[in-house]
C-alpha atoms as one frame of an Amber mdcrd trajectory, in Angstrom:
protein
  83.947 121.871  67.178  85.447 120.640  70.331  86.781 122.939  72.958  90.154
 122.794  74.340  90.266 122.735  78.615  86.254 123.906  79.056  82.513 121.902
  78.843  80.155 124.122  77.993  77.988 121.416  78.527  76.019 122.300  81.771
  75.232 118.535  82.901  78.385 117.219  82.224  80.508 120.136  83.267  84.452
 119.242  83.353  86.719 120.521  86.408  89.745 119.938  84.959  91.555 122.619
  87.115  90.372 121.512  90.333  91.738 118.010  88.910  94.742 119.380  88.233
  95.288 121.011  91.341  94.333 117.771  93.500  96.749 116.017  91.691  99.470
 118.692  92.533  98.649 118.507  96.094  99.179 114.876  96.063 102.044 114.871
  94.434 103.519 117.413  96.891 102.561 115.035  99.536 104.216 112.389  98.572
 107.225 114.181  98.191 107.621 115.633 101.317 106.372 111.996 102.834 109.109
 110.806 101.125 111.581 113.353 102.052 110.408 112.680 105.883 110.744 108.713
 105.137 114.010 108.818 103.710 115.131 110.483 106.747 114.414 107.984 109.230
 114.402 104.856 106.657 116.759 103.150 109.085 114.168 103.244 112.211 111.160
 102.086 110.120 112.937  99.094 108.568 113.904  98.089 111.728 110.207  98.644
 112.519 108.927  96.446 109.954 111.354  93.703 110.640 110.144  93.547 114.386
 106.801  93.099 112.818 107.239  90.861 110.093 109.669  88.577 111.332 107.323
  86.738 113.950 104.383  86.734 111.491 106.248  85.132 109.056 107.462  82.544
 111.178 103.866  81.936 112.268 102.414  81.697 109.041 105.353  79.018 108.037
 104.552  76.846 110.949 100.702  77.373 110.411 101.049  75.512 107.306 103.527
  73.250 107.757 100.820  71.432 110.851  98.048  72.084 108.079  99.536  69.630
 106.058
C-alpha cells in the first residue's frame, strides 16, 4: 500500500513539509512585495517609462537604417 504524506523509502526520501513550508515563505514574499509595490506603483512606473521610452525609440530607429 501507498502511504499518505511519508517515503519510507530511504533513497528516495520525500520532504514534503520542508516543500510546503518554502512555498509558504514565498508566497508571503510576494505578498508583502506586492503590498510594498502597490504603495509606490506611481514612482516605479514613472521609473520604467524613463527607461523604456529611449530604448524603444532606439530599437525603432535601429531597424528602420537596417533595412
Amino acid at each position: 500500500m501507498r502511504s499518505r504524506g511519508r517515503c519510507f523509502n530511504r533513497k528516495k526520501c520525500c520532504k514534503r513539509d520542508s516543500d510546503f513550508l518554502e512555498k509558504a515563505f514565498l508566497i508571503v514574499l510576494a505578498v508583502i512585495v506586492g503590498i510594498l509595490l502597490l504603495k509606490s506603483i506611481g514612482k516605479i512606473l514613472l521609473f520604467l517609462l524613463m527607461i523604456a521610452a529611449p530604448v524603444v525609440v532606439i530599437i525603432i530607429t535601429v531597424k528602420k537604417y537596417k533595412r
